[in-house]
C-alpha positions in Angstrom: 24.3 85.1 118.2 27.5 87.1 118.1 30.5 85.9 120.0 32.4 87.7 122.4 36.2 87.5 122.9 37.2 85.5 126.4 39.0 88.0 129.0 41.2 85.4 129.6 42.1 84.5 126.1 42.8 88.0 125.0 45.4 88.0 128.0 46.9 84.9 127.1 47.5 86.3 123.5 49.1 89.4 124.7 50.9 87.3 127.4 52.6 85.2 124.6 52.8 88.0 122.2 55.0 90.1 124.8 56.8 86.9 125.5 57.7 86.7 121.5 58.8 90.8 121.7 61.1 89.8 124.6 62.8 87.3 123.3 63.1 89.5 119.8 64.7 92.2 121.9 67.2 89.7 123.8 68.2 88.7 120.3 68.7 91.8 118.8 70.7 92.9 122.2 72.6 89.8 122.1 73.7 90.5 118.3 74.5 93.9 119.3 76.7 92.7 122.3 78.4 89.8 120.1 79.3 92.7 117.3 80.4 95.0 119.8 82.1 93.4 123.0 86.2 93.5 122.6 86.2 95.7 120.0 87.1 99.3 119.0 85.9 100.9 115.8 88.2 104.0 114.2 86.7 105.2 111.3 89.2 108.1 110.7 92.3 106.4 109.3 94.9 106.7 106.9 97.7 104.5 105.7 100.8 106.4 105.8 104.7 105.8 106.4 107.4 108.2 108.6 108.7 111.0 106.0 112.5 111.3 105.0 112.8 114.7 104.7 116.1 115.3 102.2 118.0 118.8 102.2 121.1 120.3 101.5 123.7 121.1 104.7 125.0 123.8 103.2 123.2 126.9 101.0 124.1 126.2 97.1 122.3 126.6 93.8 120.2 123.8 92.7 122.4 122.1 89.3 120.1 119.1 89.4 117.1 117.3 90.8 117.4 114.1 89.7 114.2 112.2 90.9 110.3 112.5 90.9 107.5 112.0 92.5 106.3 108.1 92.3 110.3 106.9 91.9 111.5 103.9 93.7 115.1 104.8 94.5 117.6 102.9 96.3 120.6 103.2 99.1 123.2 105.2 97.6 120.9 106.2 94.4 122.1 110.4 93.5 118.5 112.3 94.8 120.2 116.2 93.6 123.4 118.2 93.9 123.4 121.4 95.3 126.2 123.5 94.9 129.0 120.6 95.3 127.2 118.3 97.5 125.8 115.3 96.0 122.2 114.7 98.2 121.7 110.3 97.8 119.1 108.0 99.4 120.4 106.5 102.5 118.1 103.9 102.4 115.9 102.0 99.9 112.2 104.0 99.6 109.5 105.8 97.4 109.8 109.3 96.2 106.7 110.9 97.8 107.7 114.5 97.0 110.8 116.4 94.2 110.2 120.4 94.4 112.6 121.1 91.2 114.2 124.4 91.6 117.0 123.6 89.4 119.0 126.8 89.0 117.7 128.6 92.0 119.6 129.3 95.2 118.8 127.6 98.1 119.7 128.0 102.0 121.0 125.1 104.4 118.2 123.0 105.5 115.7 123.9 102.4 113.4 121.0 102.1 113.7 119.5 98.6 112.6 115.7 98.4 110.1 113.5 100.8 111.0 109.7 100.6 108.9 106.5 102.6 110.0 103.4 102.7 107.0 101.3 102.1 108.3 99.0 104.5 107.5 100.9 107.3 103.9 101.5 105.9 101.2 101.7 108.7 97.6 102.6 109.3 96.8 105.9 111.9 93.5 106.9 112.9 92.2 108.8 115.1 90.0 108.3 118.0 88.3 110.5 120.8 89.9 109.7 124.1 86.4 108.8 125.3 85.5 106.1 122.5 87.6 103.2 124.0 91.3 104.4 124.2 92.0 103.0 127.4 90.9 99.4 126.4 93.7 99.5 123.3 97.0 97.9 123.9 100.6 97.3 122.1 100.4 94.0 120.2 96.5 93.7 119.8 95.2 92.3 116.4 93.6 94.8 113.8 91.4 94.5 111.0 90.9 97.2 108.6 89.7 98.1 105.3 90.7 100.4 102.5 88.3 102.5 100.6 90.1 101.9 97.4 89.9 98.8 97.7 86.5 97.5 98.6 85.1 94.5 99.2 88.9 93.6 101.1 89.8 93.3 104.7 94.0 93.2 105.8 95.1 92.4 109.2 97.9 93.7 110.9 98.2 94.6 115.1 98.6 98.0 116.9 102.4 99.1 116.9 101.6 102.0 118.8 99.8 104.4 120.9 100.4 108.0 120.9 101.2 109.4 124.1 99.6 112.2 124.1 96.4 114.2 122.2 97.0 114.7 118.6 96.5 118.6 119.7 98.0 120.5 122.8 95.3 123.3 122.5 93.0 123.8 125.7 90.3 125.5 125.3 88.7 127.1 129.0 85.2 128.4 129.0 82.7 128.6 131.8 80.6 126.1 130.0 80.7 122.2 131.9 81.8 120.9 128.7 85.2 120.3 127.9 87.0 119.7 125.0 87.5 115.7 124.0 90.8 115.1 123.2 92.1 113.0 120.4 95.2 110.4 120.3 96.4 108.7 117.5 96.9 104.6 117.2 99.1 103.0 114.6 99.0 99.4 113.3 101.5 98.0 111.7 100.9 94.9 108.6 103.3 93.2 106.1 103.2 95.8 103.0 104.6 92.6 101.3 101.6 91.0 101.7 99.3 93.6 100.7 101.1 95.3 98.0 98.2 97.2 96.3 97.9 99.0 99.9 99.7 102.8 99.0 100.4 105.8 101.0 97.7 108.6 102.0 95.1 106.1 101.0 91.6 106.0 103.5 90.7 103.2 106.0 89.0 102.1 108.6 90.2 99.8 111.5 88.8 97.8 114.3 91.4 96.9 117.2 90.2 93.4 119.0 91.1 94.5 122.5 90.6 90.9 123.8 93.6 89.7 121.7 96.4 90.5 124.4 
């Protein structure tokens, strides 16, 4: 005699398999939440450092350019002379840029070198003003990683927010979309500490918004 499936048994099954699927989905929204909650993710990022921009005051021919891209230089060190004025570091920093036009004329104000100091190293990304901009603060603590350098993660805190979109350009169109704005955030860490961290290299960060 062939048995037949109770009405009440098959509801009981799909009662406790719906029960098992609920709890699975609070789980998985839980994770999500824990992952998520207080933090902002900014995938576009770059480690970079305020540019020294060196030139001469007055026009002159180049006689000599006597650094390179890559140098260390220190206060004081002779960067070129141009005409009779001697161009030299004011401060301690990295060579990031030496355009050599030695015997060529140049006017006041020509860019010649680009110096960092690696002191003043920091990470910059950029993030849609809609993506958690209003939640980041002065002093909260960041994470980030460097591409080169997987497998790592450096900590630092956010040093600064930008005031204003990274771009001043409105677009007006009779479309209800408008164009998202992006601002910049910069974190600053101990280059000391992470000396293998170098200028224009990729990152990511995460800023902890429940840190301050």
């Amino acid at each position: 005699m062939e048995k037949t499936s109770s009405p009440f048994k098959n509801k009981k099954v799909l009662l406790t398999a719906g029960v098992i699927l609920a709890v699975i989905l609070l789980a998985v929204a839980y994770i999500l939440f824990r992952n998520t909650y207080g933090k902002v993710k900014i995938d576009n990022s770059t480690i970079q450092a305020p540019t020294i921009t060196i030139s001469p005051s007055t026009s002159g021919k180049v006689q000599e350019i006597d650094v390179k891209e890559g140098q260390t230089v220190e206060a004081g060190d002779t960067l070129a002379v141009i005409g009779s004025e001697t161009l030299r570091a004011d401060t301690d920093g990295l060579i990031i840029s030496a355009i050599d036009l030695t015997g060529s004329t140049v006017n006041a104000g020509t860019q010649l070198i680009e110096m960092i100091r690696p002191v003043n190293l920091r990470v910059a990304g950029s993030i849609d003003e809609d993506k958690g901009l209003n939640d980041i603060r002065v002093g909260q603590v960041v994470s980030f990683t460097v591409d080169a350098l997987s497998g790592k993660t450096f900590w630092g805190y956010v040093d600064e927010v930008s005031p204003s979109a990274a771009t001043s350009t409105f677009s007006f169109s009779t479309s209800t979309e408008r164009t998202t704005q992006h601002f910049t955030i910069y974190a600053k860490f101990d280059s000391t500490t992470y000396p293998e961290i170098k200028n224009g290299m990729s990152a990511k960060m995460v800023v902890y918004t429940k840190t301050h």
